[in-house]
C-alpha positions in Angstrom: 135.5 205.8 102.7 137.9 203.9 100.9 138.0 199.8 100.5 140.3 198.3 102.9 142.5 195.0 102.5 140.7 193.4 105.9 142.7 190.0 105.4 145.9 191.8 106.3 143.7 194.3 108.9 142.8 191.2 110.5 146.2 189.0 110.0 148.0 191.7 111.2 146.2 192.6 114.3 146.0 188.8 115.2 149.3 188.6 114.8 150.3 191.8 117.0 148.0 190.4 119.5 149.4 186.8 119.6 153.0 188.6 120.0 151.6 190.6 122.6 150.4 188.0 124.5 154.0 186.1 124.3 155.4 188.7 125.7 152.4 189.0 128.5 153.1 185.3 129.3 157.1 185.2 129.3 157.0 188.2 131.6 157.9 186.1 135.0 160.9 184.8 132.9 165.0 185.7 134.2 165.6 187.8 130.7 168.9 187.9 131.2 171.3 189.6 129.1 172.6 189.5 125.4 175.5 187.4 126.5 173.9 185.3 129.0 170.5 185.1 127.6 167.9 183.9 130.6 164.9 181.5 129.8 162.4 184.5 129.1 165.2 186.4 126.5 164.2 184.1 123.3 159.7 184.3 123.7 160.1 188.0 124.7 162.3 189.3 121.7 160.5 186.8 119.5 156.6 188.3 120.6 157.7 191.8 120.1 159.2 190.6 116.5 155.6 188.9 115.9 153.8 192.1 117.2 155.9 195.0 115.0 155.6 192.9 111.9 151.7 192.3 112.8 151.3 196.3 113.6 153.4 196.5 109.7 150.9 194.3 108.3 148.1 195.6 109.4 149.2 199.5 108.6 149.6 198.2 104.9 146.1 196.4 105.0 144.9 200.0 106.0 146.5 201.0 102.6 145.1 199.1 99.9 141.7 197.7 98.9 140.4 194.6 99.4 137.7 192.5 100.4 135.9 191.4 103.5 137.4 187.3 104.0 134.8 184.9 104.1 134.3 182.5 107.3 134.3 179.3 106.4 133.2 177.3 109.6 133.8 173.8 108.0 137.3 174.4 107.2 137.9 176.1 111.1 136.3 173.2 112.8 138.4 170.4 111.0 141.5 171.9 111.9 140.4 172.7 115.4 139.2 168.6 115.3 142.6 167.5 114.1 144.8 169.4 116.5 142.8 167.8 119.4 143.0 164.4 117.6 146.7 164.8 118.0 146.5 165.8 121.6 144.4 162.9 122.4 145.9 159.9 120.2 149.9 160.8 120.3 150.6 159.0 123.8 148.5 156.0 123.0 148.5 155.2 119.1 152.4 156.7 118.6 153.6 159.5 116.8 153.3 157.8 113.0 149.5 156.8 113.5 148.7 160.2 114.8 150.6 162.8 112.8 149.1 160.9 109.8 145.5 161.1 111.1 145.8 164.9 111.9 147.0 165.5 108.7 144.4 163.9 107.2 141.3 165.2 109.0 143.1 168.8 109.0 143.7 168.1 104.7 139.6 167.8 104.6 139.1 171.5 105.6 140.5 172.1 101.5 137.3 171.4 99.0 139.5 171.4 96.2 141.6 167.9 96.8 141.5 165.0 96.4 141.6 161.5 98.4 145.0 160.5 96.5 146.3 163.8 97.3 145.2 163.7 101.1 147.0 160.1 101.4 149.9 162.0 99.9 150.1 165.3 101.8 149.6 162.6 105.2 152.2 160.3 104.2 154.8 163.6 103.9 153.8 165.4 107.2 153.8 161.9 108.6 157.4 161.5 107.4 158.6 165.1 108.1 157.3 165.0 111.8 158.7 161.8 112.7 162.0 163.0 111.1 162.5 166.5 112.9 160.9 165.5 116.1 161.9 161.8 116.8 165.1 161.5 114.9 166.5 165.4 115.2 165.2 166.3 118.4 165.2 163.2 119.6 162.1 163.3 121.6 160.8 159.9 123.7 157.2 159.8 122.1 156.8 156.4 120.6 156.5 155.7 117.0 154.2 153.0 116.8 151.1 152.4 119.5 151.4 151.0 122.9 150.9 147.3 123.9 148.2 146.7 125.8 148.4 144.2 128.0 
């Protein structure tokens, strides 16, 4: 039996799945038409995009060689911890103190930087979020935390 390429087996079939599951979800959505596109028209077209190039993906991975990917719990918790920091500290420390601590607990999943560089790569998500979601989309999350009176 030949070698398979089981990052892009894997990638691929989460990614079908995750489209799948879109789709699953946005299912009670008005569609709509072409024209007059409902609220359930952009996730539905987009999850069946995600799910034919996952099902691509994962054809080519059945292709080629590869190796088997290596688990690396470490780097899976930290960014699992850093999402639900974000969740928990937006509404009550603001958007700049929490987009810049995510980014810095999710930048210790890599072994390879360093602190300088995690400061860095914080200070540019940091910038970057509060650019696209409170000045472009103008979104009503505060900046800086809440007084507490």
């Amino acid at each position: 039996m030949p070698a398979r390429d089981h990052e892009n087996i894997i990638g691929g079939l989460l990614m079908a799945g995750i489209g799948l599951a879109t789709v699953w979800l946005a299912q009670d959505y008005r569609a709509g038409t072409l024209v007059r596109m409902g609220p359930g028209y952009f996730p539905v077209m987009l999850g069946w995009l995600l799910s034919g190039i996952g099902v691509m993906i994962f054809l080519s991975g059945l292709r080629r060689s590869g190796k088997m990917p290596s688990v690396n719990l470490r780097s899976f918790v930290l960014i699992l911890v850093s999402v639900v920091i974000f969740a928990a500290t937006v509404e009550r420390l603001g958007l700049l103190i929490a987009s810049f601590v995510t980014a810095l607990v999710a930048s210790c999943a890599e072994y390879e930087s360093t602190l300088l560089g995690r400061l860095l790569l914080a200070t540019c998500i940091t910038g970057i979020t509060v650019v696209i979601f409170s000045l472009g989309l103008g979104m009503s999350i505060p900046l800086l935390p809440r007084a507490i009176w």
